[in-house]
Backbone atoms as SQL, in Angstrom:
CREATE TABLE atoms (id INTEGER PRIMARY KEY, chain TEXT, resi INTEGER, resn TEXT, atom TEXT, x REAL, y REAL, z REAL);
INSERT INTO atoms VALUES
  (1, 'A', 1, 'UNK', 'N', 26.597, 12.282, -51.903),
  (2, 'A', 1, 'UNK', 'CA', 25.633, 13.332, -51.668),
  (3, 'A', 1, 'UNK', 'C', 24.639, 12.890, -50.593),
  (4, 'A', 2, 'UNK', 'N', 24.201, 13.757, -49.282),
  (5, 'A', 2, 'UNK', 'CA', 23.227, 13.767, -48.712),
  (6, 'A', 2, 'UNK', 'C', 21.871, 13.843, -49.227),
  (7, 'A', 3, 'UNK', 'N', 20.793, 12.664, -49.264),
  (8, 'A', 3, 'UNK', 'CA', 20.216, 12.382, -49.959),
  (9, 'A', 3, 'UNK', 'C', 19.190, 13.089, -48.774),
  (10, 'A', 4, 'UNK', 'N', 19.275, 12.881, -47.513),
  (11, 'A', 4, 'UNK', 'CA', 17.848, 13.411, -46.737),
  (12, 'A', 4, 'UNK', 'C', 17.959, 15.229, -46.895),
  (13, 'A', 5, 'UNK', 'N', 19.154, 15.730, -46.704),
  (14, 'A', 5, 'UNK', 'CA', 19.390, 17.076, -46.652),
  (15, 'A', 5, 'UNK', 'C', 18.857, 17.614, -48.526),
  (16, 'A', 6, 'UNK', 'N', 19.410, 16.881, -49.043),
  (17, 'A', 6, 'UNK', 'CA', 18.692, 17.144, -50.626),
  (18, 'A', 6, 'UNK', 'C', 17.024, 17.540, -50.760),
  (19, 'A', 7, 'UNK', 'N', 16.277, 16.256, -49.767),
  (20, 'A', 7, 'UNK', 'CA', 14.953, 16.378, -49.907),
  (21, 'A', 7, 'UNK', 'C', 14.539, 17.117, -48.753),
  (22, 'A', 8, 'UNK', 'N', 15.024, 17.513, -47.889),
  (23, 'A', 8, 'UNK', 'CA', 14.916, 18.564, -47.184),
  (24, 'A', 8, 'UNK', 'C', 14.743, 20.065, -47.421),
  (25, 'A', 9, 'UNK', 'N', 15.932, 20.415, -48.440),
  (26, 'A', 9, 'UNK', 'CA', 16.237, 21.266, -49.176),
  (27, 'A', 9, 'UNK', 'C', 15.074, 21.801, -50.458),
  (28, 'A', 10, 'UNK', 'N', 14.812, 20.480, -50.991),
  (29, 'A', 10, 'UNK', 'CA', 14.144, 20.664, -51.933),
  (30, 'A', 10, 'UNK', 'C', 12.394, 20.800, -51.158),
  (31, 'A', 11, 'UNK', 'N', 12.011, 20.418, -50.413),
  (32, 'A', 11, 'UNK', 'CA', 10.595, 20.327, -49.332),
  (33, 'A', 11, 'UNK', 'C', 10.763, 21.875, -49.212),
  (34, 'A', 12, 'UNK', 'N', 11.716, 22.596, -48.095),
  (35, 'A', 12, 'UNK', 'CA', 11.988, 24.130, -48.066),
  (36, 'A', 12, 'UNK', 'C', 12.156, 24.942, -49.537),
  (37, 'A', 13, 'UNK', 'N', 12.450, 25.040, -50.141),
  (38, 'A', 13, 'UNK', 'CA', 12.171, 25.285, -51.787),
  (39, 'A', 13, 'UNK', 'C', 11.168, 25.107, -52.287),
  (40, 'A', 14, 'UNK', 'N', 9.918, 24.012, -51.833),
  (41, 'A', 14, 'UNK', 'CA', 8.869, 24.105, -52.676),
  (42, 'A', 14, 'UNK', 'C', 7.760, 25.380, -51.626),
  (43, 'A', 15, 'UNK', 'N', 8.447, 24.647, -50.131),
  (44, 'A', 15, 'UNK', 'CA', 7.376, 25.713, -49.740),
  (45, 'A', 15, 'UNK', 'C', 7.622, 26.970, -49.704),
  (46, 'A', 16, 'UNK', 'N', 8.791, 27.486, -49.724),
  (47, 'A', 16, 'UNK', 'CA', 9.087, 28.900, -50.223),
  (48, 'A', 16, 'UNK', 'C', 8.846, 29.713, -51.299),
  (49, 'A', 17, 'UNK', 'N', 8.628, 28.784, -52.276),
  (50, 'A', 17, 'UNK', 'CA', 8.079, 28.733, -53.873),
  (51, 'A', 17, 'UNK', 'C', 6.516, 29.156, -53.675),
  (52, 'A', 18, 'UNK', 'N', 5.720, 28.485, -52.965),
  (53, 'A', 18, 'UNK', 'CA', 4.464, 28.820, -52.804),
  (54, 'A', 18, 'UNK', 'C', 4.136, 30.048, -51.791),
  (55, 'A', 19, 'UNK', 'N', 4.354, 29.790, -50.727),
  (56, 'A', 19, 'UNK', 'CA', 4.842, 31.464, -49.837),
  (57, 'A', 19, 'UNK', 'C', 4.729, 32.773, -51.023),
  (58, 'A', 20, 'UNK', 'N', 6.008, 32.380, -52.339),
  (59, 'A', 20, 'UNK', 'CA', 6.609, 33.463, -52.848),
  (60, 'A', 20, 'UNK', 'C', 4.940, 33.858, -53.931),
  (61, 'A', 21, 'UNK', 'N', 4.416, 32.715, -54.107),
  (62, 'A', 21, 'UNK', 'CA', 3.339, 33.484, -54.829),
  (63, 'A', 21, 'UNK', 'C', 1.861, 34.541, -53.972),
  (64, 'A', 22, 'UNK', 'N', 2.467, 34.050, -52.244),
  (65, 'A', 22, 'UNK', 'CA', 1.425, 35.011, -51.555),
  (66, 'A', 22, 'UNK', 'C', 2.074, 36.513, -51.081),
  (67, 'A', 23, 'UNK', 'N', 2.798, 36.254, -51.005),
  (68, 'A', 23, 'UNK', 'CA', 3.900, 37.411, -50.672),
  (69, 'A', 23, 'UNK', 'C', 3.647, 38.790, -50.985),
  (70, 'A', 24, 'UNK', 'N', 3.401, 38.815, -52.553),
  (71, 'A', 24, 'UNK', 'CA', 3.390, 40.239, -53.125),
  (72, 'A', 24, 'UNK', 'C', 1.864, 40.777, -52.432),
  (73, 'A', 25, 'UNK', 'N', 1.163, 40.339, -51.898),
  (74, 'A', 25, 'UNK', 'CA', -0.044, 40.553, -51.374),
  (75, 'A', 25, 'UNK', 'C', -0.152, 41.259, -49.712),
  (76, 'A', 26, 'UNK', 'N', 1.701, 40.451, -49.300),
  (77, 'A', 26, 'UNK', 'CA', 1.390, 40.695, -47.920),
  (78, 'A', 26, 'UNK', 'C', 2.310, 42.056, -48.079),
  (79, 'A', 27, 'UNK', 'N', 3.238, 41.764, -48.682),
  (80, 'A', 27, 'UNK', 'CA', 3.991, 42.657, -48.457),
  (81, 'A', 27, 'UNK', 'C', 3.509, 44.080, -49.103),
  (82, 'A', 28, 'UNK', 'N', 2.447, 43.962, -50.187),
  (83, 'A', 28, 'UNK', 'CA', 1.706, 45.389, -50.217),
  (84, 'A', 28, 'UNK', 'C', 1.216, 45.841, -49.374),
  (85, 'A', 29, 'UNK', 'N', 0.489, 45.349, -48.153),
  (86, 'A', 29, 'UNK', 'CA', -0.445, 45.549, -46.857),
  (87, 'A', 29, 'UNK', 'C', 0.928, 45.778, -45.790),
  (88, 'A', 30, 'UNK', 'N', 2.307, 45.768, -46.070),
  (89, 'A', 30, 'UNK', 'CA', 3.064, 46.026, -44.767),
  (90, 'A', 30, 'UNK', 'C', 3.233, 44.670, -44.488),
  (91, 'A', 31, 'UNK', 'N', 3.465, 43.593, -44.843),
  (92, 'A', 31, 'UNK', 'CA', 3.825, 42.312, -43.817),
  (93, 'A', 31, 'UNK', 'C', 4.328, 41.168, -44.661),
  (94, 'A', 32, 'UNK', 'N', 4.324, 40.279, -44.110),
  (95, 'A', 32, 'UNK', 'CA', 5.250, 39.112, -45.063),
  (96, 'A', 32, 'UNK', 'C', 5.165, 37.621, -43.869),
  (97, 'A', 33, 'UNK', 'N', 5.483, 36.778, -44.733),
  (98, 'A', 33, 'UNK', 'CA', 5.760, 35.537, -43.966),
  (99, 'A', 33, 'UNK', 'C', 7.197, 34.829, -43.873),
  (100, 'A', 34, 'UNK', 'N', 7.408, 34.288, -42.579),
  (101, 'A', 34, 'UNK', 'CA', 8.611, 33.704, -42.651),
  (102, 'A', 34, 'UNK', 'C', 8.672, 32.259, -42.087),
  (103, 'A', 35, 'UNK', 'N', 9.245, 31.091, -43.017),
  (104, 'A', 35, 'UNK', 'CA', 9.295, 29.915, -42.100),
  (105, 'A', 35, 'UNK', 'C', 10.220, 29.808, -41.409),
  (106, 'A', 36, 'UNK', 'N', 10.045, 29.283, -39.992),
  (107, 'A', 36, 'UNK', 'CA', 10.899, 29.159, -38.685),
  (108, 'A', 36, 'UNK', 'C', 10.804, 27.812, -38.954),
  (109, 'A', 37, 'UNK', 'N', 10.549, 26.885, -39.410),
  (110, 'A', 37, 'UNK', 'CA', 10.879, 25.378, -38.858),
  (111, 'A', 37, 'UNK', 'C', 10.427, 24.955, -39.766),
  (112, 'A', 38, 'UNK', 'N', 10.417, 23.503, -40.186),
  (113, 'A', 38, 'UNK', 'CA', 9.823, 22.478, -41.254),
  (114, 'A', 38, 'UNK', 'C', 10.085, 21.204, -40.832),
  (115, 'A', 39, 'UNK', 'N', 9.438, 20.621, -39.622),
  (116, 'A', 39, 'UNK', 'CA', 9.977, 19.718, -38.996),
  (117, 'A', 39, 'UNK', 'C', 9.752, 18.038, -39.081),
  (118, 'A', 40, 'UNK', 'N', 10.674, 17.382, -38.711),
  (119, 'A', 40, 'UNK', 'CA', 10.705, 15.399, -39.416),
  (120, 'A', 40, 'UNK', 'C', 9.412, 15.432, -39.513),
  (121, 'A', 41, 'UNK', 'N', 8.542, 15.575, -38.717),
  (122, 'A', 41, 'UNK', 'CA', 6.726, 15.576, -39.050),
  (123, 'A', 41, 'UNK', 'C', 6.395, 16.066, -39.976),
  (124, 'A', 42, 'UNK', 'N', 7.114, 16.838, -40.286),
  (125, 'A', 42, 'UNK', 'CA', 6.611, 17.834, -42.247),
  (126, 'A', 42, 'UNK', 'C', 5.453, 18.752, -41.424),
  (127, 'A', 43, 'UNK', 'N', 5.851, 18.811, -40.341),
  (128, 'A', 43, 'UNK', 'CA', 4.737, 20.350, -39.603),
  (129, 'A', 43, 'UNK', 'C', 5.753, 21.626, -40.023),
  (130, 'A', 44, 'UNK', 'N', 4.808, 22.802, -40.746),
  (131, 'A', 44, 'UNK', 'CA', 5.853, 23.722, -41.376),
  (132, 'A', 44, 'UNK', 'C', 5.306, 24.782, -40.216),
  (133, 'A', 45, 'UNK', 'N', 6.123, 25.252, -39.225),
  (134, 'A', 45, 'UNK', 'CA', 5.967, 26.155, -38.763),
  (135, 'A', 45, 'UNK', 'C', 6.472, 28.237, -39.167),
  (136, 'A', 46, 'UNK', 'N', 5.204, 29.050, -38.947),
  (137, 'A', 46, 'UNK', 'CA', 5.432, 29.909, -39.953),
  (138, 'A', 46, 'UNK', 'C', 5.782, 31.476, -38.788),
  (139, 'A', 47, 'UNK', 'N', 6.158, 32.756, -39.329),
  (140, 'A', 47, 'UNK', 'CA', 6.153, 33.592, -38.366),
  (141, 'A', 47, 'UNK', 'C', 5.408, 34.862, -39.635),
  (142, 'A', 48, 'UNK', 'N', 4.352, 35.532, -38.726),
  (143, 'A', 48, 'UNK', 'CA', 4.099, 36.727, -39.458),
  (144, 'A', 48, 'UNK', 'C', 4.790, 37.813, -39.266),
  (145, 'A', 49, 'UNK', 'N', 5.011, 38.530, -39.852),
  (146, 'A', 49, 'UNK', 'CA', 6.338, 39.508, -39.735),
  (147, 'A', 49, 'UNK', 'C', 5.420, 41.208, -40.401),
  (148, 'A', 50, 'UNK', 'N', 6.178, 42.440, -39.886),
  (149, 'A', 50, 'UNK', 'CA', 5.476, 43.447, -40.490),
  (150, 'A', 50, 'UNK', 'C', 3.786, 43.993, -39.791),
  (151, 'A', 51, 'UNK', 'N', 3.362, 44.135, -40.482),
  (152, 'A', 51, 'UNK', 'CA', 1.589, 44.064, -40.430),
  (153, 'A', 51, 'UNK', 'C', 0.934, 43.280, -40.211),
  (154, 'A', 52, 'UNK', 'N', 1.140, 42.096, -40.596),
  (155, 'A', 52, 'UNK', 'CA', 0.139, 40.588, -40.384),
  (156, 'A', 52, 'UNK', 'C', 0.990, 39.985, -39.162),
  (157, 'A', 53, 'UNK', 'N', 1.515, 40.666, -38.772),
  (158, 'A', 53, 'UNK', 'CA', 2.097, 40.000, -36.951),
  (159, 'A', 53, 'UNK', 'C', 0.873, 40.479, -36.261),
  (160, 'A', 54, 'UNK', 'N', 0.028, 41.756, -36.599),
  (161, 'A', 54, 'UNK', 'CA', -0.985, 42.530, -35.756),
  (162, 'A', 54, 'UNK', 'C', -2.396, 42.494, -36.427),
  (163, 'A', 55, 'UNK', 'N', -2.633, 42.216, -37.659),
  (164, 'A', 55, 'UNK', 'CA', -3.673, 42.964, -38.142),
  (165, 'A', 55, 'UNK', 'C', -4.361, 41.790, -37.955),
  (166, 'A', 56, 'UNK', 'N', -5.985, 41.717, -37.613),
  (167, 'A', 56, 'UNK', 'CA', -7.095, 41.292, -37.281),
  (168, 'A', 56, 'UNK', 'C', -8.030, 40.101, -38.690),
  (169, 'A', 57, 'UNK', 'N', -7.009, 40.391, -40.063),
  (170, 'A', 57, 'UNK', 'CA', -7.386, 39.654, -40.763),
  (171, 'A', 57, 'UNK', 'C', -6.532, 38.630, -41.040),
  (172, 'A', 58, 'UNK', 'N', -5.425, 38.586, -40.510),
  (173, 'A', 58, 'UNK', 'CA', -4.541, 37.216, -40.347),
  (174, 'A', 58, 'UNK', 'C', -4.884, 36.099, -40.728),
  (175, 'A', 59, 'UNK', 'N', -6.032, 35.823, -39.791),
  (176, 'A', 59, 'UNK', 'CA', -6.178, 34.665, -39.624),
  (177, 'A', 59, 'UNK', 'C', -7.060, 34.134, -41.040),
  (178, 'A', 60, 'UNK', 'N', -7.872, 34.967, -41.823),
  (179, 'A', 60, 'UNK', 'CA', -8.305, 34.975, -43.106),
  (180, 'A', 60, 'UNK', 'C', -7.087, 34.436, -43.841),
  (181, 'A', 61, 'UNK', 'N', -6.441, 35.814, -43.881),
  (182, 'A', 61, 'UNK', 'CA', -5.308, 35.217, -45.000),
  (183, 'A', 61, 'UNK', 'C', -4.120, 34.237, -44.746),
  (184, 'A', 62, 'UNK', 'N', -4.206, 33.564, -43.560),
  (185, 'A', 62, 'UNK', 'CA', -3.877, 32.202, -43.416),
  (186, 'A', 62, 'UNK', 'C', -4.407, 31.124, -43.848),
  (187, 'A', 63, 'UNK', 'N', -5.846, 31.103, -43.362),
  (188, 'A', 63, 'UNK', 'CA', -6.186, 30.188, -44.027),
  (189, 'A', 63, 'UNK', 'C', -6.856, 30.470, -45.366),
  (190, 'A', 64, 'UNK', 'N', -7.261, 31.406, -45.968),
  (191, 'A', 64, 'UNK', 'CA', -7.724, 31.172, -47.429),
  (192, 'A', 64, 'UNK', 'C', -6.570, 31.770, -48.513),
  (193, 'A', 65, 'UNK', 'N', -5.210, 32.226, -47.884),
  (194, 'A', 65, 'UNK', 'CA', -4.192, 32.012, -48.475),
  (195, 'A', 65, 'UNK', 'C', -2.942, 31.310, -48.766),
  (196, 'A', 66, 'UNK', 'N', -2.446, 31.662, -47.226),
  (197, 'A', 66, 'UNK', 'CA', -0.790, 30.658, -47.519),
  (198, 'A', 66, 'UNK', 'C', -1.202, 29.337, -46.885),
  (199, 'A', 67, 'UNK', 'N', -2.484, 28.728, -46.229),
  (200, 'A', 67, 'UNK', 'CA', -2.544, 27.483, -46.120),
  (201, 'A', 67, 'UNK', 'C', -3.290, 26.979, -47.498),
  (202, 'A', 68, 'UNK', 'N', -3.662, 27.270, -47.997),
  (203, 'A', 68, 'UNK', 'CA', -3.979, 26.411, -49.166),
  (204, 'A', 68, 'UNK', 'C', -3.367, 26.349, -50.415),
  (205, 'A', 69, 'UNK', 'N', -1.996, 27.576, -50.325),
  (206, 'A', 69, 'UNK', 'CA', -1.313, 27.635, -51.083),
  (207, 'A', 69, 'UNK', 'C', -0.199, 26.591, -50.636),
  (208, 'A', 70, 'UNK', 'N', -0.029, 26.914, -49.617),
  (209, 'A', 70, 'UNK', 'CA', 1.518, 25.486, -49.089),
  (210, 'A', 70, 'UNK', 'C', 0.341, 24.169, -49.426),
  (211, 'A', 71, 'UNK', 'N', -1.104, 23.825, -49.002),
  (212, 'A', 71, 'UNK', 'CA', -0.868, 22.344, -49.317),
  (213, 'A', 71, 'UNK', 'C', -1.170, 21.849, -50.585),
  (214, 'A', 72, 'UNK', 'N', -1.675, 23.124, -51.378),
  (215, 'A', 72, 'UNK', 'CA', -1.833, 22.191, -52.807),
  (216, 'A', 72, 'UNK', 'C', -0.610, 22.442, -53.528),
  (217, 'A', 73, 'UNK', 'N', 0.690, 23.166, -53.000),
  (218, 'A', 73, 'UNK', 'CA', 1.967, 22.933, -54.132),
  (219, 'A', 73, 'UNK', 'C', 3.060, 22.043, -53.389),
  (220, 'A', 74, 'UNK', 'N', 2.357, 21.701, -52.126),
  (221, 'A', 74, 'UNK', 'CA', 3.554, 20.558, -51.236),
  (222, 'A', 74, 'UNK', 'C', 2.408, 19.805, -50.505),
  (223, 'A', 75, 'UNK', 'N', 1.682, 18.914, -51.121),
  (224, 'A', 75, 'UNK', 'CA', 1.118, 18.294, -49.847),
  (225, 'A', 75, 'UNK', 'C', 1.634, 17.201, -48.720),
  (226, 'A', 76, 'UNK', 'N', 2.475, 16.994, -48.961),
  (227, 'A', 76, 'UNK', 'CA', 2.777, 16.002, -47.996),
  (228, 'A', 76, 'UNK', 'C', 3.302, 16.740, -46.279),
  (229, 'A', 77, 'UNK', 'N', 3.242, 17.864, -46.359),
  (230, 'A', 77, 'UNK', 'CA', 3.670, 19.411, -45.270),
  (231, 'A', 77, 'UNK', 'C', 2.033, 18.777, -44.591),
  (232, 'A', 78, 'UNK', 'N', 2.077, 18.129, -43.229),
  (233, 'A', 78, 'UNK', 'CA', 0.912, 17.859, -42.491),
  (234, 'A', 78, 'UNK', 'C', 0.320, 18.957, -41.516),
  (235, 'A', 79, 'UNK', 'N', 0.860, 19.617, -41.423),
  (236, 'A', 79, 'UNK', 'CA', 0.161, 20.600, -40.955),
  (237, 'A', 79, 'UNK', 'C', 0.471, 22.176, -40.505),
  (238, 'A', 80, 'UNK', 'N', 0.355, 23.035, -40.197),
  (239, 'A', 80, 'UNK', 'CA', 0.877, 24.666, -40.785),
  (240, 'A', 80, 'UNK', 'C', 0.058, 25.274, -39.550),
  (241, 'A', 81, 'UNK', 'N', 1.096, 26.089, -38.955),
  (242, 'A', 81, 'UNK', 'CA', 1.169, 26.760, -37.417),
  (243, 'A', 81, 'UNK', 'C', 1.766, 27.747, -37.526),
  (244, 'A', 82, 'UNK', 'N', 0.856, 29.107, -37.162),
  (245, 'A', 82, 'UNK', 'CA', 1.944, 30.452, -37.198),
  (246, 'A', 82, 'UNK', 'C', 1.787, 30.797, -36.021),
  (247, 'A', 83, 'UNK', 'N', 2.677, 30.935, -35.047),
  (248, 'A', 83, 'UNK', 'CA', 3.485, 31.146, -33.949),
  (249, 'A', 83, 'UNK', 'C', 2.579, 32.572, -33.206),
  (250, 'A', 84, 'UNK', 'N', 2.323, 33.438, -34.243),
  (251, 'A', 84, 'UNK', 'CA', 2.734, 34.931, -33.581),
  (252, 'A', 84, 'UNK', 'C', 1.057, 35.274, -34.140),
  (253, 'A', 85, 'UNK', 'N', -0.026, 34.373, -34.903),
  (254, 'A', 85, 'UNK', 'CA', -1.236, 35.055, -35.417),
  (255, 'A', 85, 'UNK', 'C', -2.008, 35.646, -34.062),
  (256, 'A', 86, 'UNK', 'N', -2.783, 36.347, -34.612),
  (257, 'A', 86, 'UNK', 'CA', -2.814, 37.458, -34.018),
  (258, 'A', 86, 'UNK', 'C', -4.615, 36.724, -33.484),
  (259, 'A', 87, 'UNK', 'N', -4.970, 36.877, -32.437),
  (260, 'A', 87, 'UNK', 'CA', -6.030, 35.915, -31.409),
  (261, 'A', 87, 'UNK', 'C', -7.191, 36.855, -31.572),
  (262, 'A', 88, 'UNK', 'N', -8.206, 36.949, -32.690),
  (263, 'A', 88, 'UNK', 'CA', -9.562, 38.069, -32.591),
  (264, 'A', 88, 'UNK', 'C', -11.346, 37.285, -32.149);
């Protein structure tokens, strides 16, 4: 058994796990999150999708949601970048 692809696997699973508890929030408002990358650095790169690709409070519910939700249920994920937030 691939032991790095295992903990790879399981790293993408936890942070999807935590994502999944912000989710029902975005996706009521029209939008959702998606991870594009999770890279050897444990930098989890993210994409806003829907509504929160545009809407002006993004950057709120980045950081007082899915970033503090990814680092207190995976901390060892060093740092969290969404691609597409929206610049107010």
């Amino acid at each position: 058994m691939n032991t790095t692809k295992t903990k790879k696997d399981d790293l993408n699973g936890r942070v999807e796990a935590a994502l999944d508890n912000i989710r029902p929030y975005l996706i009521m408002d029209g939008g959702d999150v998606r991870v594009l990358e999770i890279t050897k650095e444990k930098k989890l790169i993210l994409e806003f999708m829907g509504n929160c690709g545009t809407c002006p409070m993004s950057t709120m519910t980045f950081k007082a949601g899915i970033e503090e939700a990814v680092k207190k249920s995976v901390p060892e994920i060093s740092h969290i970048e969404v691609v597409n937030m929206p610049i107010v």
